[in-house]
N, C-alpha and C positions, 0 to 999 in steps of 0.2 A: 367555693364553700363559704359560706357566711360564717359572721364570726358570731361564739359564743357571748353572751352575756359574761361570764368569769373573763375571757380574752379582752372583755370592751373594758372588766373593769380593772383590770391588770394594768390596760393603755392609761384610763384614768388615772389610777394612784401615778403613773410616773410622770403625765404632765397636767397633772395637778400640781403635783410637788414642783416640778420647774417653773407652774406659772405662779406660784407663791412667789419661787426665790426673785422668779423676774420682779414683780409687786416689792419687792422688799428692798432689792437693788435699785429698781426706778423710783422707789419713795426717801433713799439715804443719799443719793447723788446730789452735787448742785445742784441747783435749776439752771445754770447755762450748759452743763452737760445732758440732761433728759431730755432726750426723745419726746415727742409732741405727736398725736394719734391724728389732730385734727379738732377732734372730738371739744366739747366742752369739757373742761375740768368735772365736775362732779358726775357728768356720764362718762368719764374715763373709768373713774372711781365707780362706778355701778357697776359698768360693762367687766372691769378685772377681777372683783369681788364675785358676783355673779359665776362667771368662769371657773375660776379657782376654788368657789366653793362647791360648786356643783361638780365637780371631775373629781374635787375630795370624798362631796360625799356619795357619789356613786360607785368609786374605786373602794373605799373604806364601808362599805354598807356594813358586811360586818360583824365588823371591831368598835363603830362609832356612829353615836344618833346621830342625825342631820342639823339634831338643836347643839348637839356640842361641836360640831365643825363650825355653823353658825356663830356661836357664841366665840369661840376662838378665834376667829378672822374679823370678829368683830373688835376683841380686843387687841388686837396686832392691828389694824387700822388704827385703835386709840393713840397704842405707844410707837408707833410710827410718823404718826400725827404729829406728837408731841416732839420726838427726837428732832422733825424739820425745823424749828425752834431756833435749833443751835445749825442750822445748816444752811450756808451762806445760798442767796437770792432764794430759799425757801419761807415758806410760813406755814401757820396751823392754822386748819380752818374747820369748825364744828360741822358746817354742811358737808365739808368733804365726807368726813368720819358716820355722821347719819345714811348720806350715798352709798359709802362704802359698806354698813352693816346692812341697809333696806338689800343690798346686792346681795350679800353673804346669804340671809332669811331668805330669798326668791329663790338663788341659785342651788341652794342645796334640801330645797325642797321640792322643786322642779324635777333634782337628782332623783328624789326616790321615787318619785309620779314617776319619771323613764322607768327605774327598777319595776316598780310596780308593774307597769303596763307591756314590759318584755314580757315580766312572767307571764302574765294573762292572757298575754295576745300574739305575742311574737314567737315564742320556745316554740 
């Protein structure tokens, strides 16, 4: 039996919420402790922003627009940014933080284009 829409977005709010806290864990670490994707830096930062926000805002449709999921992940990119400052072999970097929010804006409007398109087409 397939799953519901509510069921998918039940799965989303809980690993959404885990892939935040991972994003928030791998952006407070050293940098000789962090794990490395491979990836480029600022498409790390797309690809987890993206993710995170999109599982947010499709789990949370709702209780929460997709522009304030957005806009909150954009700002926790900011002060996360900022915190690597003070966080040995880290630094802050503007492009990260732009990466990070163009991700947050695609991914959780992506979100609601899936919501949308379940209802219309898939229910």
């Amino acid at each position: 039996m397939p799953l519901s829409l509510a069921q998918v977005q039940r799965l989303a709010r809980l690993t959404g919420g885990l892939a935040v806290l991972a994003v928030i864990v791998l952006s407070v670490v050293p940098g000789d402790f962090r794990p490395h994707s491979g990836l480029p830096g600022i498409a790390e930062h797309f690809v987890f922003y993206l993710g995170g926000a999109g599982l947010l805002a499709l789990g949370y449709e709702k209780w929460v627009s997709a522009g304030v999921v957005a806009l909150v992940l954009s700002l926790a990119a900011v002060i996360l940014e900022l915190a690597q400052l003070v966080i040995p072999h880290r630094d802050a970097n503007l492009l990260d933080v732009l990466m990070s929010a163009a991700g947050a804006i695609i991914g959780a409007g992506l979100a609601r284009l899936f919501a949308y398109v379940w209802r219309q087409y898939l229910h």
